[in-house]
C-alpha positions in Angstrom: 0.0 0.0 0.0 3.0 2.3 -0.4 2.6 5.9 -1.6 3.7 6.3 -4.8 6.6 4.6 -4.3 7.7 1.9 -6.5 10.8 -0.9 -6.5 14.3 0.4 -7.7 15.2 -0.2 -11.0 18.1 -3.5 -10.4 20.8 -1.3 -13.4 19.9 2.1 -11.7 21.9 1.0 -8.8 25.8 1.5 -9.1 28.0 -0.7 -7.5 30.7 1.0 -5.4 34.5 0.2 -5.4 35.5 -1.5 -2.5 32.1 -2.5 -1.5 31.4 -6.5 -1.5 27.6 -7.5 -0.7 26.4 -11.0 0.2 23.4 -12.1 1.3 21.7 -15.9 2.7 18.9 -17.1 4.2 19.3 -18.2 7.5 15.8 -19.2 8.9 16.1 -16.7 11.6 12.2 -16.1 12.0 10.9 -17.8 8.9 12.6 -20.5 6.7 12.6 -19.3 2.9 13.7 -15.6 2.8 16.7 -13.4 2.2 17.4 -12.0 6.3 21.0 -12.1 6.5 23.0 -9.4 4.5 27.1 -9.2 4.9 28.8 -6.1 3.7 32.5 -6.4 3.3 34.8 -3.1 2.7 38.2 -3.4 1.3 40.9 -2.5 3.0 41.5 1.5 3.4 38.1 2.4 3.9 36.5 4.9 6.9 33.8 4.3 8.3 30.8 6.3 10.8 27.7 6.1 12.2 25.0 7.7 13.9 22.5 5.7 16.6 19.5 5.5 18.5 19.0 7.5 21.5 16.5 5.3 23.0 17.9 4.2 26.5 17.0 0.6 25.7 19.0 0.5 23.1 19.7 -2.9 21.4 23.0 -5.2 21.8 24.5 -4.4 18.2 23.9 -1.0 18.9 26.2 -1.1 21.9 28.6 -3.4 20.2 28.7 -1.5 17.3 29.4 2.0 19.0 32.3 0.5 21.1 34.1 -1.0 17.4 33.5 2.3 16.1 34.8 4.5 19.4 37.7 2.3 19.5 39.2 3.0 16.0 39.9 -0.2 14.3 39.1 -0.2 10.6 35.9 -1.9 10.0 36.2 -4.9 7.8 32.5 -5.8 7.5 29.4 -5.3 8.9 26.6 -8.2 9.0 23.0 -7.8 9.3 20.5 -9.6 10.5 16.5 -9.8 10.1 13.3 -11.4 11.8 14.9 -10.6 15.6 15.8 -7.1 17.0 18.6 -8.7 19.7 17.0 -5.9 22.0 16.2 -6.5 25.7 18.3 -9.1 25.7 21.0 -7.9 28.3 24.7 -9.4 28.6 23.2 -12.7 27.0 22.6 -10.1 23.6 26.0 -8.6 23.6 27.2 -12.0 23.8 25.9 -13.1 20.8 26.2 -10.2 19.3 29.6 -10.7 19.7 29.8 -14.3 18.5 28.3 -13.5 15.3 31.0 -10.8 14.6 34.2 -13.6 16.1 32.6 -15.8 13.4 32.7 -13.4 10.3 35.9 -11.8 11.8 37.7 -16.0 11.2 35.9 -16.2 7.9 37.5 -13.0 6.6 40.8 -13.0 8.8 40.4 -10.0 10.6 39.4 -9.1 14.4 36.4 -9.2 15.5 36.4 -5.6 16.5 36.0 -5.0 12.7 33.1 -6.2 12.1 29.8 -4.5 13.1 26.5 -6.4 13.8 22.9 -4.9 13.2 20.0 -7.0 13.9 16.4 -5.3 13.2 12.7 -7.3 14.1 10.9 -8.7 17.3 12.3 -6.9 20.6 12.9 -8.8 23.8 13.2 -12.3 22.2 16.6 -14.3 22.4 18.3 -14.2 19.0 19.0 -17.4 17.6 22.5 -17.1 17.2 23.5 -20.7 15.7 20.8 -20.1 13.0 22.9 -16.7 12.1 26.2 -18.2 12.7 24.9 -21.0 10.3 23.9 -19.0 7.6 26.8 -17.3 7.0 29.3 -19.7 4.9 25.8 -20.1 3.3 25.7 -16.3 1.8 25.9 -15.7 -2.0 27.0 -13.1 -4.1 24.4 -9.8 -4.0 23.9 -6.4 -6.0 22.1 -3.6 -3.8 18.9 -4.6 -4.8 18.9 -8.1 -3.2 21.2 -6.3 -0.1 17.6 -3.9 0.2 15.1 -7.2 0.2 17.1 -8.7 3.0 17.2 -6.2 5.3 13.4 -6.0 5.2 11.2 -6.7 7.8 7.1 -5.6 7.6 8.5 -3.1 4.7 6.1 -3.7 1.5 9.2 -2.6 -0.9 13.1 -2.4 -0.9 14.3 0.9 -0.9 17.6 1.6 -2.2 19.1 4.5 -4.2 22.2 6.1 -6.1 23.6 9.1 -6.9 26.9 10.3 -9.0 28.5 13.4 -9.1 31.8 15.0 -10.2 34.7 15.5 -7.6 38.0 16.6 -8.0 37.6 16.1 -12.2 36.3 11.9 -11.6 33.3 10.5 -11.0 32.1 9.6 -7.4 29.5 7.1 -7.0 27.3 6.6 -3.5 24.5 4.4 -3.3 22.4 3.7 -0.3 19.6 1.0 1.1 17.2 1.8 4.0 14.6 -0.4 5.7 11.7 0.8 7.4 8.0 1.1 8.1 7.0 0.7 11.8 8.2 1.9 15.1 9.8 5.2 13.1 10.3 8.2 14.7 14.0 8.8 14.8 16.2 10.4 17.6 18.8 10.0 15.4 18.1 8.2 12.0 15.9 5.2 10.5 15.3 2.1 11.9 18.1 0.6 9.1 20.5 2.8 6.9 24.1 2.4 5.2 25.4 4.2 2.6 28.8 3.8 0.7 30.5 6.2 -1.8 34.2 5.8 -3.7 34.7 9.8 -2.1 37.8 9.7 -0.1 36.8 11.0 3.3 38.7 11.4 6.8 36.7 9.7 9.6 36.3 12.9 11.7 35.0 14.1 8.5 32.6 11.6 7.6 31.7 11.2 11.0 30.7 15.1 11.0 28.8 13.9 7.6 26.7 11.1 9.3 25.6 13.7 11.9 24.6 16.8 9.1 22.8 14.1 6.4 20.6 12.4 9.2 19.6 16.0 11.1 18.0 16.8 7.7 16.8 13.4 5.9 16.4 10.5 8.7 15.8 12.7 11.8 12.7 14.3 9.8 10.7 11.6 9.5 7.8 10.3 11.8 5.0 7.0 10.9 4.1 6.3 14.6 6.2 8.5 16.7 7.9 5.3 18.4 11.7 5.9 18.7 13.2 2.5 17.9 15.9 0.6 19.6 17.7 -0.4 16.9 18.3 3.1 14.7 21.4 3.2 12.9 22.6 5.1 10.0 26.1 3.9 8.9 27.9 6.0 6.2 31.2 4.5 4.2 33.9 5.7 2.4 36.0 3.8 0.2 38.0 6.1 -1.5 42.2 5.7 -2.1 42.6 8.5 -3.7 45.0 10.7 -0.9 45.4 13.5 -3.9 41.6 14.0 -3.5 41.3 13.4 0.5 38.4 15.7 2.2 40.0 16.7 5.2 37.8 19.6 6.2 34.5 21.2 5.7 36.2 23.3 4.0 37.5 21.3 1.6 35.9 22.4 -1.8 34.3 19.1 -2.6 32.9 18.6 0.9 29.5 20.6 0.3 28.7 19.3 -2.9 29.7 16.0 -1.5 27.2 16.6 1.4 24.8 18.0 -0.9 24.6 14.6 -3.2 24.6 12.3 0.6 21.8 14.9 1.9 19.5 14.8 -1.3 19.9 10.2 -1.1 19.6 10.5 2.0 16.0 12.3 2.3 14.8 9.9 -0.9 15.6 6.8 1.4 13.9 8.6 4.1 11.0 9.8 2.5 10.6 6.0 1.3 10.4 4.8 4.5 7.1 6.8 5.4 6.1 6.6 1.9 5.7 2.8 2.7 4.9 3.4 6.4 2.4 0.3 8.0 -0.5 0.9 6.1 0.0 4.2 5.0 -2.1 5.7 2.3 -1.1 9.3 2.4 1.9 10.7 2.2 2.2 14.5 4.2 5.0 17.2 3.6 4.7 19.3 7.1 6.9 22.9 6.7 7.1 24.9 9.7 8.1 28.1 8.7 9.0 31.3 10.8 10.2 30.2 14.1 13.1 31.2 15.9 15.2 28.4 16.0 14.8 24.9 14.2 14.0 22.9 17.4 10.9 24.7 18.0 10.1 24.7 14.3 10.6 20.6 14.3 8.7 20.2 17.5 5.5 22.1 15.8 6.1 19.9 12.6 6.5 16.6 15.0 3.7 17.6 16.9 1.6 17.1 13.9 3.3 13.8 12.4 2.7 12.3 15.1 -0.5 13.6 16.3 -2.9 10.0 16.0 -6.1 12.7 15.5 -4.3 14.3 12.5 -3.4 11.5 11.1 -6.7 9.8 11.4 -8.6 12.4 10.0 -6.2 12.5 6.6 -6.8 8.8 6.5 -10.7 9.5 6.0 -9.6 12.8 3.9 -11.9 14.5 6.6 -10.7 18.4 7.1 -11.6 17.9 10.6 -8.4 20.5 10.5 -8.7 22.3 14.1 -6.7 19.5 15.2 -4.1 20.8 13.5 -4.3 24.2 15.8 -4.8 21.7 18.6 -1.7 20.2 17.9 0.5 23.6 17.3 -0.8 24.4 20.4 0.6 21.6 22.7 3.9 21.8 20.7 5.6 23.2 23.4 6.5 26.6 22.4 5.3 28.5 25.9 5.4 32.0 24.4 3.6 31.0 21.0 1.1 34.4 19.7 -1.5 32.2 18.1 -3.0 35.3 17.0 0.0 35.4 14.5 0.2 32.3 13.1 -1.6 30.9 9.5 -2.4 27.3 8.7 -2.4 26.3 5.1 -3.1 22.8 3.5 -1.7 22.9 -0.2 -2.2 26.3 -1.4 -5.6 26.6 0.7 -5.0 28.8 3.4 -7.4 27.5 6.4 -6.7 29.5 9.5 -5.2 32.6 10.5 -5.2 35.6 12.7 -6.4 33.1 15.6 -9.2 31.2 13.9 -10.7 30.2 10.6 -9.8 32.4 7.8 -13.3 33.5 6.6 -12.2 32.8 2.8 -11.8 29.2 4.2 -14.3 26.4 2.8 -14.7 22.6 3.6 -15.1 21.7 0.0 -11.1 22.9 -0.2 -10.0 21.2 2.3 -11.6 18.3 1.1 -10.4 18.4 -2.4 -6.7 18.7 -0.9 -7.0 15.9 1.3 -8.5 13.4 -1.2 -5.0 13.4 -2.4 -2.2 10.8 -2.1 0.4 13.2 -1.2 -0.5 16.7 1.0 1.6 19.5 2.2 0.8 21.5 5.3 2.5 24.1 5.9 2.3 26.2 9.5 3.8 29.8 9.5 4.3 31.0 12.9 5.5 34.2 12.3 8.1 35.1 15.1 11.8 34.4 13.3 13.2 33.9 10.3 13.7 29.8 10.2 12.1 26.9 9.2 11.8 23.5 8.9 10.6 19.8 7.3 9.4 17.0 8.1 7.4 14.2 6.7 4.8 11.8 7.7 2.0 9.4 6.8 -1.6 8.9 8.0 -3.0 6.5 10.4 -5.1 3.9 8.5 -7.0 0.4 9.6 -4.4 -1.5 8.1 -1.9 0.1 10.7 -3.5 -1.6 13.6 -4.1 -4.8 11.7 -0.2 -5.0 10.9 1.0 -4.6 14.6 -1.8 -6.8 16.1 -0.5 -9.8 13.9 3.1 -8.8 13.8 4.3 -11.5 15.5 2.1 -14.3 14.0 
């Protein structure tokens, strides 16, 4: 039921040097399907990440942060669907742990340099032979079949590439996210990694992972449930030393960032486009606040309202629960006398209430659409800010009811 989102074309998706992908089927929650996905980087590669904030964070998550924090170049990363390895305490790390001593003998490195990521059903053991199993079992993958097995109640892969000139060459980056329950990110998606042949320093690219997920994974919202497995893992694999970004200031580094940030909000955007059950797709702009955190809390305050996102599900412009919504946002000193409330072009409320040239039948033609903008301009600054959500729709509840059946 995704919105107007559709599967990635297989030769759209560039490979990128020093990037191996494998992927097997391990029976980890159901015998018959692509869940296990090992990325392998060449040697000379950087590597950084961004993660969940929730407390109860899952076992790769902590495993993955210390191999990161303690510097070792990461040789691989393996991940795993159909079990979250969350709320699983020492007995997690453990076998989080194991599974990366079992790809570290395989490939001849330590097992510091490999990173584990699991992503499914929280608070269950993870069956750790099965995975251990599976992986002399993987086979040879392109990105498309690395997006398929990362998948867990996701309706379609959702992978993407971009190419831009650097330095006089060609630099490739291509990117797979999964995604469509329990999103709303402190930090980034539920799933993310992204490679590109650009040559990158690691405080660098870590500085990258940061400013790409504030703009593309940390704007997105389908049930306002933080997850405890978020990570958003970007890779360089670039050798080139003659075009090394060392700085921000490096030339190339904003139109580097640039080409990350515009893949990066595709793969996000996809993620609510197939949120669990989603039939509408919504583009919320805050506009004229004084700093973004305010302007995001107003636009999350709406994503996430279950009211709002109920009422576009029936396309009913039941729309004073959008005021209602602004209003518990959080901004103390808010002049609601100030602000105006427009759905598309349709401007619906301002100078405190309904704006008289207001009618139903507008707001009802804009929300019969597939994809709607609202846009809030609250009229104390000069900033602004996006974010994107999806409705709430029957098939949401049916989804998570049966989700572990």
């Amino acid at each position: 039921m995704a919105v107007n989102l559709s599967v990635p074309a297989r030769d759209a998706l560039r490979a990128v040097p020093g990037v191996t992908l494998e992927v097997a089927e391990a029976g980890i929650k159901k015998p018959g399907r692509k869940d296990l996905l090992v990325i392998t980087l060449d040697k000379g590669n950087t590597v950084a990440g961004v993660f969940t904030q929730n407390r109860f964070c899952a076992a790769p998550v902590v495993v993955s942060k210390a191999h990161l924090d303690a510097g070792v170049q990461v040789r691989a990363l393996v991940v795993n669907t159909g079990n979250a390895n969350a709320g699983t305490g020492e007995q997690g790390r453990a076998n989080a742990l194991a599974v990366c001593a079992a790809l570290a003998e395989e490939l001849g490195c330590a097992r510091e340099q490999v990173l584990p990521f699991s992503t499914g059903v929280i608070l269950e053991p993870l069956p750790v032979e099965r995975l251990i199993a599976g992986l002399p079992t993987r086979r040879a993958a392109d990105w498309l079949d690395a997006a398929n097995a990362i998948m867990t109640t996701d309706t379609q892969p959702k992978a993407a590439s971009r190419t831009l000139q650097l330095g006089g060459r060609e630099v490739v980056m291509t990117g797979i996210a999964k995604g469509a329950g329990m999103i709303h990110p402190n930090m980034a998606t539920m799933l993310g990694f992204v490679a590109t042949d650009a040559t990158v320093t690691r405080p660098v690219l870590q500085q990258l992972v940061r400013e790409v997920a504030d703009v593309s994974f940390n704007c997105i919202s389908v049930d306002g449930d933080t997850s405890t497995n978020d990570s958003f893992i970007l890779i360089s694999t670039g050798q080139d030393a003659d075009a090394l970004i060392d700085s921000a200031e490096h030339p190339d580094y904003a139109p580097l960032k640039a080409a990350l940030t515009d893949l990066s909000i595709e793969l996000a955007q996809a993620i609510v486009r197939d949120g669990e059950g989603a039939t509408k797709f919504m583009t919320v702009t805050v506009e004229g606040g004084r700093t973004q955190d305010e302007c995001k809390a107003v636009g999350y305050a709406i994503a996430r309202s279950p009211l709002v996102k109920t009422a576009f599900f029936a396309s009913d412009p039941n729309l004073g629960r959008l005021l209602a919504a602004i209003g518990y946002a959080g901004i103390h000193d808010l002049d609601v006398e100030r602000i105006e409330l427009y759905l598309d072009e349709v401007l619906v409320a301002a100078d405190g209430g309904r704006h008289p040239g207001y009618q139903e039948a507008d707001g009802q033609r804009v929300m019969a659409k597939p994809e709607i903008t609202v846009r809030v301009r609250l009229n104390r600054g000069a900033v602004q800010a996006t974010v994107w959500s999806c409705d709430f729709s029957y098939d949401y509840v049916r989804i998570n009811a049966d989700y572990r059946s």
